[in-house]
PDB file of N, CA, C and O in Angstrom, chain B, residues numbered from 101:
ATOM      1  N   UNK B 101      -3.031   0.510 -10.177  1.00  0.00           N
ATOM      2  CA  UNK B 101      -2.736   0.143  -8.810  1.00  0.00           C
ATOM      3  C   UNK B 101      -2.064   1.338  -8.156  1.00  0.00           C
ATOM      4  O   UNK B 101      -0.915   1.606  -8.508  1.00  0.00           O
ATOM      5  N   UNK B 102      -2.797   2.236  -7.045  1.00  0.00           N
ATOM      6  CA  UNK B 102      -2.143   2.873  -6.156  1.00  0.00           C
ATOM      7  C   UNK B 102      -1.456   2.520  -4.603  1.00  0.00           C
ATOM      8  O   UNK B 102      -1.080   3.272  -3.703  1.00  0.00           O
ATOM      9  N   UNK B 103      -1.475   1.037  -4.725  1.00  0.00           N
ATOM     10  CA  UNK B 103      -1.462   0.187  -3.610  1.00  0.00           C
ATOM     11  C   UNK B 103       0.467  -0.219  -3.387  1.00  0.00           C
ATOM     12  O   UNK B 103       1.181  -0.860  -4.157  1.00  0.00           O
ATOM     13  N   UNK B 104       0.770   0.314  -2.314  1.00  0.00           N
ATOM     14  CA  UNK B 104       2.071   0.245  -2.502  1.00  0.00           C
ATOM     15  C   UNK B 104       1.969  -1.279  -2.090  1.00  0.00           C
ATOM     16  O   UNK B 104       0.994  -1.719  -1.481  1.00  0.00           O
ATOM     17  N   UNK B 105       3.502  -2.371  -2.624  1.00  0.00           N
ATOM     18  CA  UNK B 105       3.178  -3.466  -2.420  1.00  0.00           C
ATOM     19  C   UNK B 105       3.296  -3.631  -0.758  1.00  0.00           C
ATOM     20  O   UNK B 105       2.643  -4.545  -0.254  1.00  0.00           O
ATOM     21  N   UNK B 106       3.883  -3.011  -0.130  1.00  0.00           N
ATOM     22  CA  UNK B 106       4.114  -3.382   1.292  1.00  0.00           C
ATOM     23  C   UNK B 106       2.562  -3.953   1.931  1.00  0.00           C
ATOM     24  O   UNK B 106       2.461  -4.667   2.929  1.00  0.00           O
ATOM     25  N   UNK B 107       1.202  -3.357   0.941  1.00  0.00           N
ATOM     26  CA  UNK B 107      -0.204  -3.415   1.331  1.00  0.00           C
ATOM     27  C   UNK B 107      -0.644  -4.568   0.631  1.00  0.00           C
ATOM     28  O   UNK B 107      -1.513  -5.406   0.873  1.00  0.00           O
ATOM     29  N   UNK B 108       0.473  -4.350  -0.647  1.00  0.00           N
ATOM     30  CA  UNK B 108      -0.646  -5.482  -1.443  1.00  0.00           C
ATOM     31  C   UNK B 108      -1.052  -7.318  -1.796  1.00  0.00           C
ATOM     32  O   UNK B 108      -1.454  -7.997  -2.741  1.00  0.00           O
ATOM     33  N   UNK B 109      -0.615  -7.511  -0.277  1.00  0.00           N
ATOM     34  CA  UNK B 109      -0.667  -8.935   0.282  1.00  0.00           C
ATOM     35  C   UNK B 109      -2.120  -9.383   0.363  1.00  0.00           C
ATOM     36  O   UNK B 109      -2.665 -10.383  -0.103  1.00  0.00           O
ATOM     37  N   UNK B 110      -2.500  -8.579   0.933  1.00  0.00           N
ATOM     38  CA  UNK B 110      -4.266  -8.698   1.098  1.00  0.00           C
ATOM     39  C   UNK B 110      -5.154  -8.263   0.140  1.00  0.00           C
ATOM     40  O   UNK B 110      -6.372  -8.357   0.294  1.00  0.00           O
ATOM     41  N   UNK B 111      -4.722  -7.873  -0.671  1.00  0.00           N
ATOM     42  CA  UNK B 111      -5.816  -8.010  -1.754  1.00  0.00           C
ATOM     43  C   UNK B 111      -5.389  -8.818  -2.917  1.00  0.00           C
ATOM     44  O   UNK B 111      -6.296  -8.842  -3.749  1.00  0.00           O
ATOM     45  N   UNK B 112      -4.186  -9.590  -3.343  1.00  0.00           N
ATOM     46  CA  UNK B 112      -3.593 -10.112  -4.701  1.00  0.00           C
ATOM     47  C   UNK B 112      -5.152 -11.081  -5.112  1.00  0.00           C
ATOM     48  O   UNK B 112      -5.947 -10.729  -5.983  1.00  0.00           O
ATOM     49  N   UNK B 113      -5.235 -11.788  -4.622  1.00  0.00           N
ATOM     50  CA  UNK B 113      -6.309 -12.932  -4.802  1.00  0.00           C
ATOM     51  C   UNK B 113      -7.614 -11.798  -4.752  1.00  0.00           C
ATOM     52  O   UNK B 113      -7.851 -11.564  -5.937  1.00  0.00           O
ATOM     53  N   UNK B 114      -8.090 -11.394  -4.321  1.00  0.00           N
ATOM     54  CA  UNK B 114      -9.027 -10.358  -4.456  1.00  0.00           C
ATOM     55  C   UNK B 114      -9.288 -10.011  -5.750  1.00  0.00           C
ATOM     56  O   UNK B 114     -10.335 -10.136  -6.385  1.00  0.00           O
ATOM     57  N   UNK B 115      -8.087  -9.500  -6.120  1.00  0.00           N
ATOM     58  CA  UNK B 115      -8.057  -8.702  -7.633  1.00  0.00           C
ATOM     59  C   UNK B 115      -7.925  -9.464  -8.459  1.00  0.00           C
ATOM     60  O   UNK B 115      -8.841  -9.414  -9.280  1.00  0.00           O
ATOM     61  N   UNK B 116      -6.950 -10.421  -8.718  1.00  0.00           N
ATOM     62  CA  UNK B 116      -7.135 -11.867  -9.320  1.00  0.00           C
ATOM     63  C   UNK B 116      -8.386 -12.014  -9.802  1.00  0.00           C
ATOM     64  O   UNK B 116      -8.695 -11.954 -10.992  1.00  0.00           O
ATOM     65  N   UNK B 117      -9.495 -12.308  -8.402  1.00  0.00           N
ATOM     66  CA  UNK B 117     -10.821 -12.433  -8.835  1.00  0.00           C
ATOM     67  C   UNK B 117     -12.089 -11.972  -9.290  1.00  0.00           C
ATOM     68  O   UNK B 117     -13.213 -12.456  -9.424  1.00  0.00           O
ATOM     69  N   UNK B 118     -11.506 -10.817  -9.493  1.00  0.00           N
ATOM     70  CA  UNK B 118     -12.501  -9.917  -9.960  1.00  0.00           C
ATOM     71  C   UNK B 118     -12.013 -10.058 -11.899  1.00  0.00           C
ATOM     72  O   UNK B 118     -12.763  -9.406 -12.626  1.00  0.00           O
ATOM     73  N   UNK B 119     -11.073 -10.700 -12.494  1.00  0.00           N
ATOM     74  CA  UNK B 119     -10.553 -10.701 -13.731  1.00  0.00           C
ATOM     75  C   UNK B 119     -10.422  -9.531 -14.614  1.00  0.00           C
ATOM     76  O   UNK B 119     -10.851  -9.391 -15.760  1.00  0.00           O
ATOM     77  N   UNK B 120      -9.683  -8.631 -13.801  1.00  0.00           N
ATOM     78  CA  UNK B 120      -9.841  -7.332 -14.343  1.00  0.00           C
ATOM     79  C   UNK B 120      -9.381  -7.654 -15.614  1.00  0.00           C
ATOM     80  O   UNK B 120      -9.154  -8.845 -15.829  1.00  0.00           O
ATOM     81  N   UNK B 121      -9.132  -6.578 -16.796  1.00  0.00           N
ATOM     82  CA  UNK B 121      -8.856  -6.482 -18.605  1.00  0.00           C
ATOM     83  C   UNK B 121      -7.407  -6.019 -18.258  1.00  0.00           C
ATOM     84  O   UNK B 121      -6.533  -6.243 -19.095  1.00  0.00           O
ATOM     85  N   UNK B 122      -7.135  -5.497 -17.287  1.00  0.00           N
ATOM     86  CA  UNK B 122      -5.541  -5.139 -16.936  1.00  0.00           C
ATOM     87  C   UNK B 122      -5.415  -4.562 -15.795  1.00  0.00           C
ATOM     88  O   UNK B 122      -6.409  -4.240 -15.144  1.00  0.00           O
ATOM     89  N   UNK B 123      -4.287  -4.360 -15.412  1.00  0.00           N
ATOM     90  CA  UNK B 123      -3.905  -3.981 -14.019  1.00  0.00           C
ATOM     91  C   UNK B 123      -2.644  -3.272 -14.280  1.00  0.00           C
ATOM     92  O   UNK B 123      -1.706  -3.895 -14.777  1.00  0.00           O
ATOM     93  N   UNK B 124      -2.516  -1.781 -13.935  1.00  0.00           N
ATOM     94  CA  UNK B 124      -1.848  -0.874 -13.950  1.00  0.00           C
ATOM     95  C   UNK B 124      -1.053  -0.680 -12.881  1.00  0.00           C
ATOM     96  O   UNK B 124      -1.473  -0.193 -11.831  1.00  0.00           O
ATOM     97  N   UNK B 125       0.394  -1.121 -13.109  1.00  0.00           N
ATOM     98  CA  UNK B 125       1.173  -0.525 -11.812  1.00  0.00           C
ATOM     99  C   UNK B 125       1.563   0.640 -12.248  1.00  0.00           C
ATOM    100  O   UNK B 125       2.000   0.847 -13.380  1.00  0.00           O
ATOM    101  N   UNK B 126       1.363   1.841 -10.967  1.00  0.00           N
ATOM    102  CA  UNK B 126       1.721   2.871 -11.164  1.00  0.00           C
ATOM    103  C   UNK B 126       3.355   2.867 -10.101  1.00  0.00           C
ATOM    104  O   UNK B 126       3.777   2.155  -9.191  1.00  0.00           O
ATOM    105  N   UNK B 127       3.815   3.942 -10.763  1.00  0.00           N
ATOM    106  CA  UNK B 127       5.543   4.165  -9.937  1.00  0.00           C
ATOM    107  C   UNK B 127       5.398   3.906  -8.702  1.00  0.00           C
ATOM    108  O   UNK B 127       4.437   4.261  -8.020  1.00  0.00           O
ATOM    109  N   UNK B 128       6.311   3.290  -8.345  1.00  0.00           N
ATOM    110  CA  UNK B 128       6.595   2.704  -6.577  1.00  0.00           C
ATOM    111  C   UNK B 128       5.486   1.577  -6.362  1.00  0.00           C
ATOM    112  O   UNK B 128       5.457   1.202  -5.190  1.00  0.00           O
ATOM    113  N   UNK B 129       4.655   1.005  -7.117  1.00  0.00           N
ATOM    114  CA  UNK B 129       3.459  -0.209  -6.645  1.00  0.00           C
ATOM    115  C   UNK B 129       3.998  -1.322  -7.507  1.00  0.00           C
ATOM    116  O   UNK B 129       3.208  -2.217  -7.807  1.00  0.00           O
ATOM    117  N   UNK B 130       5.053  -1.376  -7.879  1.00  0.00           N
ATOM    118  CA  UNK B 130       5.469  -2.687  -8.312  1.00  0.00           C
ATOM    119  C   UNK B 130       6.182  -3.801  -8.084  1.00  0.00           C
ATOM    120  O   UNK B 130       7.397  -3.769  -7.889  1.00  0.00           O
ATOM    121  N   UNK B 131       5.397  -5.002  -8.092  1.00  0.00           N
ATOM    122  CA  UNK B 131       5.157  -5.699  -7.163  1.00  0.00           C
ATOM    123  C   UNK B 131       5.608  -7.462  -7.641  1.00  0.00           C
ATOM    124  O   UNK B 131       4.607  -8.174  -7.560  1.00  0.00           O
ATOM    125  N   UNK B 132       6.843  -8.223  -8.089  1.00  0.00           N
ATOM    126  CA  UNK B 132       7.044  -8.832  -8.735  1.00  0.00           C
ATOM    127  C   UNK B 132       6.377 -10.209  -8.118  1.00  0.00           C
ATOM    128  O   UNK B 132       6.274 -11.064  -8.998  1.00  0.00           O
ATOM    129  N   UNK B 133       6.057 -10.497  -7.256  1.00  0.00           N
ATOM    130  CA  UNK B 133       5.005 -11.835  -6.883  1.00  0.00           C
ATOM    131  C   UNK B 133       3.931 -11.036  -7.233  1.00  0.00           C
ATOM    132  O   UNK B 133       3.250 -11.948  -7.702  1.00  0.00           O
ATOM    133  N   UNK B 134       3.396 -10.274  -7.344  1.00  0.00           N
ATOM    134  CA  UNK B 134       2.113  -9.992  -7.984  1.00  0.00           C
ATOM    135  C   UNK B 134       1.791 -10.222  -9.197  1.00  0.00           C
ATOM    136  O   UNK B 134       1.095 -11.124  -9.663  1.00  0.00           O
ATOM    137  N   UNK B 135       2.315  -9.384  -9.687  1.00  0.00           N
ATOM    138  CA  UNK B 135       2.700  -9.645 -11.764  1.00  0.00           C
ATOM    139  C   UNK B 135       2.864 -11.147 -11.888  1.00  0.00           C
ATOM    140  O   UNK B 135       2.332 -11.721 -12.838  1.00  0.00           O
ATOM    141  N   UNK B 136       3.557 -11.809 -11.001  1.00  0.00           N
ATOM    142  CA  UNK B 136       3.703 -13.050 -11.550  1.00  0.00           C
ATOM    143  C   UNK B 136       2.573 -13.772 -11.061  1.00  0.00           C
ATOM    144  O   UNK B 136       2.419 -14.880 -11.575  1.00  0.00           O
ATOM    145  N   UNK B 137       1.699 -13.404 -10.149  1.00  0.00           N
ATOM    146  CA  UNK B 137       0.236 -14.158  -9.737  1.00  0.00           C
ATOM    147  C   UNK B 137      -0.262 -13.809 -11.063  1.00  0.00           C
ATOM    148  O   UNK B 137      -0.816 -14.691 -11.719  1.00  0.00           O
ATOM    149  N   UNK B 138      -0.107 -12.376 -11.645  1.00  0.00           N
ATOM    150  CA  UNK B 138      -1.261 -12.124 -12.426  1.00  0.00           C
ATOM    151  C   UNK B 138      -0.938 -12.670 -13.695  1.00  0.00           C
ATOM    152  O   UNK B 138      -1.952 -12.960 -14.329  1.00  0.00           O
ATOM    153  N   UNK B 139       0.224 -12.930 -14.335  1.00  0.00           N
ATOM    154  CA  UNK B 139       0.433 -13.511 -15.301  1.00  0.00           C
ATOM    155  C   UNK B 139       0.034 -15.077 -15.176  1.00  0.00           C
ATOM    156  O   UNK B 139      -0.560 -15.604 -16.118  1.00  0.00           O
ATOM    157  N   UNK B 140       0.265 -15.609 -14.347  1.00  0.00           N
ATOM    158  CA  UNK B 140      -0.173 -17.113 -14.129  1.00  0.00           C
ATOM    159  C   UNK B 140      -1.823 -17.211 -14.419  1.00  0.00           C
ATOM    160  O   UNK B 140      -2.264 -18.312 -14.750  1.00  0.00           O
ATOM    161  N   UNK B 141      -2.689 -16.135 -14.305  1.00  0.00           N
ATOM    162  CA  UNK B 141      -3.823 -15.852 -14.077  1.00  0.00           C
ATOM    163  C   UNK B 141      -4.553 -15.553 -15.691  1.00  0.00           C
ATOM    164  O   UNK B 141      -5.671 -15.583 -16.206  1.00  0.00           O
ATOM    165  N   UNK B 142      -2.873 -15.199 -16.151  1.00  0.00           N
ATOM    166  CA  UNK B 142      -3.996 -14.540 -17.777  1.00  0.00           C
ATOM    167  C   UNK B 142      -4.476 -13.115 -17.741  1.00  0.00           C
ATOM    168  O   UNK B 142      -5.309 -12.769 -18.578  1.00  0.00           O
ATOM    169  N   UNK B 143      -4.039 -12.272 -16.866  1.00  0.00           N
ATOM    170  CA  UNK B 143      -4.342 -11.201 -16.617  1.00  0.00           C
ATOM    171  C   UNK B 143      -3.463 -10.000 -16.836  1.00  0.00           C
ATOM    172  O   UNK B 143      -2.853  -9.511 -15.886  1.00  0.00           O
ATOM    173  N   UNK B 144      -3.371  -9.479 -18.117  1.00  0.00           N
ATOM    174  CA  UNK B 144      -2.148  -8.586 -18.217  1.00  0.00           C
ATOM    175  C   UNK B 144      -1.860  -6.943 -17.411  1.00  0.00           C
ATOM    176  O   UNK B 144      -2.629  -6.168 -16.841  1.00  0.00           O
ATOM    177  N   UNK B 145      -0.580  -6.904 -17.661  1.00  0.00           N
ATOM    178  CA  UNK B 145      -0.384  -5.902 -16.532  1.00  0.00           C
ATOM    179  C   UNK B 145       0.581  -5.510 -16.997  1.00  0.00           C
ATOM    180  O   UNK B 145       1.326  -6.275 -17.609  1.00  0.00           O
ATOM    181  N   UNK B 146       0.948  -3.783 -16.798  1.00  0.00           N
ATOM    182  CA  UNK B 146       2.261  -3.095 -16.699  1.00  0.00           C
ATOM    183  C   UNK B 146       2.191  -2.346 -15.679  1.00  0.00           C
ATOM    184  O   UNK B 146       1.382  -2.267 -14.754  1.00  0.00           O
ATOM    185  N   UNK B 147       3.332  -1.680 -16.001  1.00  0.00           N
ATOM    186  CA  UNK B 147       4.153  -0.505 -15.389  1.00  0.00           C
ATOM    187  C   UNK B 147       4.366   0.548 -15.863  1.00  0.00           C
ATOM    188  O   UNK B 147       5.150   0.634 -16.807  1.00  0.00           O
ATOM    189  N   UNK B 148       3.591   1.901 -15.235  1.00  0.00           N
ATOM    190  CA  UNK B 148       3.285   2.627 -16.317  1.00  0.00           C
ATOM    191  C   UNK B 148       2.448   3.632 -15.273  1.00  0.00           C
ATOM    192  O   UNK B 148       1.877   3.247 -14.252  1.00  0.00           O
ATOM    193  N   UNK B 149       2.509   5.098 -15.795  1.00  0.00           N
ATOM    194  CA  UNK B 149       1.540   6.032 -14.523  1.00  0.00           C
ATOM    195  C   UNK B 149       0.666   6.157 -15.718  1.00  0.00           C
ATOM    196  O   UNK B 149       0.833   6.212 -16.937  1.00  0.00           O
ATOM    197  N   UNK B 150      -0.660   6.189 -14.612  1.00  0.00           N
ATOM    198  CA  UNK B 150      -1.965   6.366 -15.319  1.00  0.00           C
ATOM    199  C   UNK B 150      -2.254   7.417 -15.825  1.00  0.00           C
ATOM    200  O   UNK B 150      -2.928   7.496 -16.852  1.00  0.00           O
ATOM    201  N   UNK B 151      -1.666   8.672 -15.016  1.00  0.00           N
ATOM    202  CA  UNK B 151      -2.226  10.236 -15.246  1.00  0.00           C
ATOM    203  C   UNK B 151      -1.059  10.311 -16.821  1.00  0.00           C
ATOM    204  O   UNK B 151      -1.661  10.731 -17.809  1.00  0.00           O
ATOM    205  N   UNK B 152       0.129  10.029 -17.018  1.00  0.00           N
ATOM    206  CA  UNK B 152       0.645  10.363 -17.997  1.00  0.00           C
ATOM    207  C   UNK B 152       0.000   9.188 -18.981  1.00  0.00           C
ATOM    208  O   UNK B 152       0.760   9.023 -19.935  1.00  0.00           O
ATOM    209  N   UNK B 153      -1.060   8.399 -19.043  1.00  0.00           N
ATOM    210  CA  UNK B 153      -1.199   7.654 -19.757  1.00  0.00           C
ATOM    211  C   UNK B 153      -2.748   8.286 -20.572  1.00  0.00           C
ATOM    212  O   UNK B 153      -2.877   8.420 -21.789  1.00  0.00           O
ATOM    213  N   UNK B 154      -3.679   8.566 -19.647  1.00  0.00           N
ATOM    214  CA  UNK B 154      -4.371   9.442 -19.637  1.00  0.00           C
ATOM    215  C   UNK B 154      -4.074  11.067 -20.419  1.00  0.00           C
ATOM    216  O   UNK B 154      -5.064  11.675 -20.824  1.00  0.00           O
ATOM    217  N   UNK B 155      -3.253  11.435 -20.519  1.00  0.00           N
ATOM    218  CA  UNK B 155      -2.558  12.821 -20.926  1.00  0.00           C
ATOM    219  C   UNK B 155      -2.637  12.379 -22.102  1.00  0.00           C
ATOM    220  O   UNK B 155      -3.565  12.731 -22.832  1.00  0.00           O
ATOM    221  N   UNK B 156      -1.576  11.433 -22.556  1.00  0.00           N
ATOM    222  CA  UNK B 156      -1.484  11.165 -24.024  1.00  0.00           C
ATOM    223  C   UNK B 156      -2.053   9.982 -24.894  1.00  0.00           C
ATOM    224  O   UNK B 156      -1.586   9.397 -25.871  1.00  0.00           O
ATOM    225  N   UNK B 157      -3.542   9.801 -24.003  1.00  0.00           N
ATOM    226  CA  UNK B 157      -4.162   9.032 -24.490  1.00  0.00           C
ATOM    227  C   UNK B 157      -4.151   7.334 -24.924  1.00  0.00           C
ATOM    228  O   UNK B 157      -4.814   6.696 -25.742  1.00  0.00           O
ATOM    229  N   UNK B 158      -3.247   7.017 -24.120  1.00  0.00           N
ATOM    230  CA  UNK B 158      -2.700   5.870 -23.826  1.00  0.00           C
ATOM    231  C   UNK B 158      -3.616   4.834 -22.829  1.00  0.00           C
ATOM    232  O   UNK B 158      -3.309   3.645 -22.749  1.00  0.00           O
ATOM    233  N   UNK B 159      -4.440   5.239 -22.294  1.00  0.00           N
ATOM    234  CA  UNK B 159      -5.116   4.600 -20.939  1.00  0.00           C
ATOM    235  C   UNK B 159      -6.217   4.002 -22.152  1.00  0.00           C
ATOM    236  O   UNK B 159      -7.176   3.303 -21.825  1.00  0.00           O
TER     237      UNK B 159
END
């Protein structure tokens, strides 16, 4: 997620529905009514930058 939450009102249910395998908050996009939509959903998620996840093979 590069979506700061101030944006991410309009898409929660969006993404929800697409059932992604996970959902990556990256620094500053974290979003605690979100996480908790997505956990209600079955949809796991952290907090965590992608590019350093990517680096050390973590992604």
């Amino acid at each position: 997620m590069y979506v700061g939450p101030s944006h991410q009102e309009n898409i929660r249910d969006y993404v929800i529905s697409l059932e992604p395998k996970r959902v990556i908050f990256n620094p500053g996009t974290e979003d605690l009514l979100f996480q908790s939509m997505l956990k209600n959903a079955g949809i796991p998620f952290e907090e965590a930058c992608t590019l350093v996840m990517l680096g050390t093979g973590q992604y």
